[in-house]
C-alpha positions, 0 to 999 in steps of 0.5 A: 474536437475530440470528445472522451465519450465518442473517441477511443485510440487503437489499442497499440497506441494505448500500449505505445504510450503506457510502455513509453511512461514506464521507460521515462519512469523506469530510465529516470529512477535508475539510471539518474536517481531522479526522484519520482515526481520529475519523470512523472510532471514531463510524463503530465507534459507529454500527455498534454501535448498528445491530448492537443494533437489527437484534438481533444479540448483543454477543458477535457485535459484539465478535467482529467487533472481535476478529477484524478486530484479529487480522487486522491483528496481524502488520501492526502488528508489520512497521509498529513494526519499520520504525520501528525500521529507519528509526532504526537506520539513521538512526544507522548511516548506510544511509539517509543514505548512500543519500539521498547515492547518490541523488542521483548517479543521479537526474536533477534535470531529470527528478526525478519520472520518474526517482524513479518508474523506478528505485523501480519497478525495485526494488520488483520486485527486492524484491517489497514495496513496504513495504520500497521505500517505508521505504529507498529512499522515504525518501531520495527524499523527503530529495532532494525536500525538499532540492530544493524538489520538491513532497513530493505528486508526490514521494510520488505517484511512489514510490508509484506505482513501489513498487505497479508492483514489487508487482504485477509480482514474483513475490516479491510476497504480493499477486501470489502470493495472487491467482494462488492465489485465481484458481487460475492460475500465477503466472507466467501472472498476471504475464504476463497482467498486462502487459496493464494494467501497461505502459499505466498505466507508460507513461502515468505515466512520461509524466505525470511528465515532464510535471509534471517541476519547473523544474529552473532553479528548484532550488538545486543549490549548496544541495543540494550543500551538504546532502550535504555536511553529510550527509558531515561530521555523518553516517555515510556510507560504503559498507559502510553500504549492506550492511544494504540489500543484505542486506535486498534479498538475503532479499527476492530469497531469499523470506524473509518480512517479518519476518525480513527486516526483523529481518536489516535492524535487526541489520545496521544495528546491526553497521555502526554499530558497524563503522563509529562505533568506540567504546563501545556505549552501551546507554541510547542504542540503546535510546531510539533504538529507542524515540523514533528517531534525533535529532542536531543537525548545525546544519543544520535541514533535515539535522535535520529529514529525518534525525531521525526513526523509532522506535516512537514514530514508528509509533503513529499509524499503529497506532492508526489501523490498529486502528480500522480492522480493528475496523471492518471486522471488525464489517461482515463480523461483521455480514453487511454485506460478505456482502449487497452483494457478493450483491446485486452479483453477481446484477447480473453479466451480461455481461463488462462488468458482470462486470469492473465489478462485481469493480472496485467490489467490490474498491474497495468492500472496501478502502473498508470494510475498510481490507485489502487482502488481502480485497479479493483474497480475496472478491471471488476467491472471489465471482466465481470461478464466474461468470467460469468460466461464461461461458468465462474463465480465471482469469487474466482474474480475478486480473489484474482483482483486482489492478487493483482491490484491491492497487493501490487499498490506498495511496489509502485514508487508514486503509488498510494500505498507506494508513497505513504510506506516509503514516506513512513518507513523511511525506506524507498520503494525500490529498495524494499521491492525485491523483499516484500515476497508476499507481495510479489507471489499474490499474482504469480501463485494467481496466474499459476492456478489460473493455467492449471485450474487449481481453485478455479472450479466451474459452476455445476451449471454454465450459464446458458449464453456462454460462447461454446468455443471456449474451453478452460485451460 
C-alpha cells in the first residue's frame, strides 16, 4: 500500500488531475448551471477511486477527508454565526439603520466608486472583510437594489473594497500570517505592499467611475420612499448603530473572530430590547436565531432586502464548504499538491518565473483547496529558500503571497471567502467576478513587476550560497 510520506506522483499527473477538476467544475457551473457542491462530490468520488488504484489505504483517504473538514471547523462556526447576526440585527434595527445612513453618504451619480471607497476604509479600520462584508455589504447591496444598480458590480465593488482593507490592515489575519511565513515585519509587508495595492485601487476606483450607472435613470423618489418605509415598519435609530461600532471597537482592539461576532449578536439583543419596549419573547428570538428575521412591512422589496438570516441562511454555503476542504484534504493526503508544487519549483530560474510561478501556485492552491490560508502557507514555505538565494528579502515573497492567495479566496465559487460573500451578498461568485477588478489586478500588476523588476530590488549583499547561473529577469 502506498504511503503519503514515501509516494510522490509524476508532476504531469498532478497537473493532469488538477486540469481535469477545474473542466468538471468549470463545464458543470457553466454549461448546466449546476451548483458547486455536485461537481465538487463526483470530484470527491474520483479522487476516491484514483487513491485505490495508485494503492493507497482507505485509512489514508478517509483521513485526508478528515483533516480538510478539521481545517474548516472554526469557519463553519464564524459562517453560522453571521447568520445569526444578520437576523439579530435585522430585528434590532442596525442593519436597517445602517442601509438608512448609507444612503446619506453614498453618492447615487457615483454609486459604485464611492461604495468601493468608503468599504475599503472600513475593512482597514475592521481588518476582516468577513465582518465588512456581513454589515456594511449588506446594506450597499439593500441600496443597490432600491436603486436599481446591477447587484454584480454592486458585489464587484464591496468585494473589492472589503479585499483592499484585508490586505492593508494590520489587524488582518491573512496580512499577519504572510509576514509571519515570510519572516518579515509586519509593518515593512504592509508598506511593501503598497507597491501592488495603490495601482490595482486607482485603477478600480476609475473603473467604477466608468461603469458608474445613469443616475437619470434611477428612481430616487422610490428610494426615498423605501427609507421611509425603513423608518415607520422598522427600528431605526442611533443607538441602533452601537452594536456596529462595538464590533469595530473589538476589531480595532484585535479581539478574534468569534468573540467579536458574539459582542455583536448580544449587543444586538441588548438594543433590541432598549429600543422595541416590551416583553421579550423567547419562542420568537429563537426562531429568529434559527430561520432569521421575517416581517411584512407591506413593501415587498423592503420585505425581501430585510427578511433574511439565521442559521438556516448560512447552510448552504456550509455544506458547500464541507465538501470542499474534504476534497482538498484528499489531495494533500494523497501527495497531489506536494508533486506539483515539486515540479513548479524546479522550473524557477529567474525572477521572473520565481514570481509567476509563486502566483500560479497560489491561484492553484486555492483552485484545489478552496483555502486561503494555505494558499499563504505552502507556497511561503515552498519558496522561501528559493527567493533567499538569488538575493530577495522576504518582503518581496509575502507581498507576491497576498497578490496571489487572499485576494484570489473570493473568486473562487466554493472557496471560503467565495462561499461566505456569495451567501451574504446574496450574489454568486460568478457573477460579481468580472467586477471585483482589484482583485483581479493584485497578481497581474504582481507578475508584471516581477518580469521588469519594479519593486523587487536585491539585497546589497547576495547570500553566498546563491546558484551563480541565475540571473534576474
Amino acid at each position: 500500500m502506498a504511503d503519503k510520506h514515501d509516494f510522490r506522483i509524476p508532476g504531469w499527473e498532478a497537473a493532469l488531475i488538477l486540469l481535469s477538476m477545474l473542466a468538471i467544475i468549470g463545464v458543470s457551473l457553466v454549461s448546466f448551471g449546476a451548483d458547486p457542491h455536485v461537481p465538487i462530490l463526483f470530484i470527491i468520488m474520483g479522487l476516491i477511486v484514483w487513491g485505490k488504484l495508485r494503492r493507497f489505504e482507505w485509512k489514508s483517504i478517509e483521513n485526508g477527508m478528515v483533516k480538510g473538514v478539521q481545517s474548516g471547523i472554526v469557519p463553519v462556526i464564524i459562517f453560522l454565526l453571521i447568520g445569526v447576526l444578520i437576523a439579530v440585527w435585522m430585528k434590532s434595527g442596525t442593519i436597517p439603520t445602517l442601509i438608512t445612513y448609507s444612503f446619506n453618504i453614498i453618492s447615487v451619480d457615483y454609486f459604485l466608486v464611492s461604495v468601493f471607497i468608503v468599504t475599503s476604509i472600513i475593512a482597514v479600520f475592521v481588518g476582516s472583510s468577513f465582518t465588512t462584508v456581513s454589515t456594511i455589504g449588506v446594506a450597499f447591496i439593500a441600496i443597490a437594489t432600491a436603486l436599481d444598480v446591477n447587484l454584480a458590480m454592486a458585489a464587484g465593488a464591496i468585494v473589492s473594497g472589503a479585499m483592499f482593507g484585508d490586505k492593508m490592515s494590520p489587524m488582518s489575519d491573512t496580512t499577519n500570517l504572510a509576514s509571519s511565513v515570510s519572516q518579515v515585519d509586519l509593518f515593512e509587508h504592509i508598506r511593501h505592499m503598497l507597491w501592488t495595492t495603490i495601482p490595482a485601487f486607482v485603477i478600480t476606483a476609475l473603473a467604477f467611475v466608468f461603469l458608474k450607472f445613469d443616475s437619470t435613470q434611477a428612481n430616487i423618489s422610490q428610494v426615498e420612499s423605501l427609507i421611509q418605509v425603513f423608518q415607520t415598519e422598522t427600528t431605526v435609530h442611533w443607538i441602533a448603530i452601537v452594536p456596529a461600532l462595538l464590533m469595530l471597537l473589538a476589531a480595532v482592539k484585535k479581539l478574534p473572530a468569534i468573540p467579536t461576532i458574539l459582542l455583536g449578536i448580544v449587543s444586538g439583543f441588548l438594543a433590541s430590547l432598549v429600543l422595541q419596549v416590551g416583553s421579550v419573547n423567547i419562542s420568537e428570538w429563537m426562531t429568529v436565531v434559527q430561520a432569521g428575521f421575517e416581517t411584512s412591512t407591506g413593501n415587498e422589496q423592503v420585505d425581501s432586502i430585510i427578511n433574511r438570516g439565521g442559521i438556516q441562511s448560512m447552510m448552504w454555503a456550509v455544506s458547500l464548504l464541507l465538501l470542499a476542504l474534504s476534497m482538498g484534504g484528499m489531495l494533500s493526503e494523497l501527495n497531489v499538491i506536494n508533486s506539483l508544487m515539486a515540479a513548479i519549483h524546479n522550473w524557477v530560474e529567474t525572477r521572473g518565473k520565481a514570481v509567476l510561478s509563486t502566483v500560479l501556485t497560489g491561484i492553484g492552491i486555492n483552485l484545489t483547496l478552496g483555502e486561503q490560508y494555505m494558499s499563504v502557507i505552502l507556497p511561503g514555505e515552498a519558496y522561501a529558500s528559493r527567493y533567499q538565494e538569488m538575493g530577495y528579502e522576504g518582503k518581496h515573497l509575502s507581498k507576491v503571497l497576498e497578490s496571489s492567495g487572499t485576494v484570489i479566496n473570493p473568486l473562487i465559487p466554493y472557496g471560503v471567502s467565495g462561499v461566505f460573500m456569495a451567501s451574504v451578498l446574496g450574489v454568486p461568485v460568478l457573477s460579481y467576478l468580472p467586477f471585483a477588478f482589484f482583485c483581479l489586478l493584485c497578481p497581474i500588476i504582481t507578475i508584471i513587476y516581477g518580469f521588469t523588476g519594479i519593486s523587487m530590488k536585491r539585497q546589497t549583499e547576495v547570500v553566498s550560497n546563491m546558484d551563480p547561473s541565475v540571473s534576474s529577469s
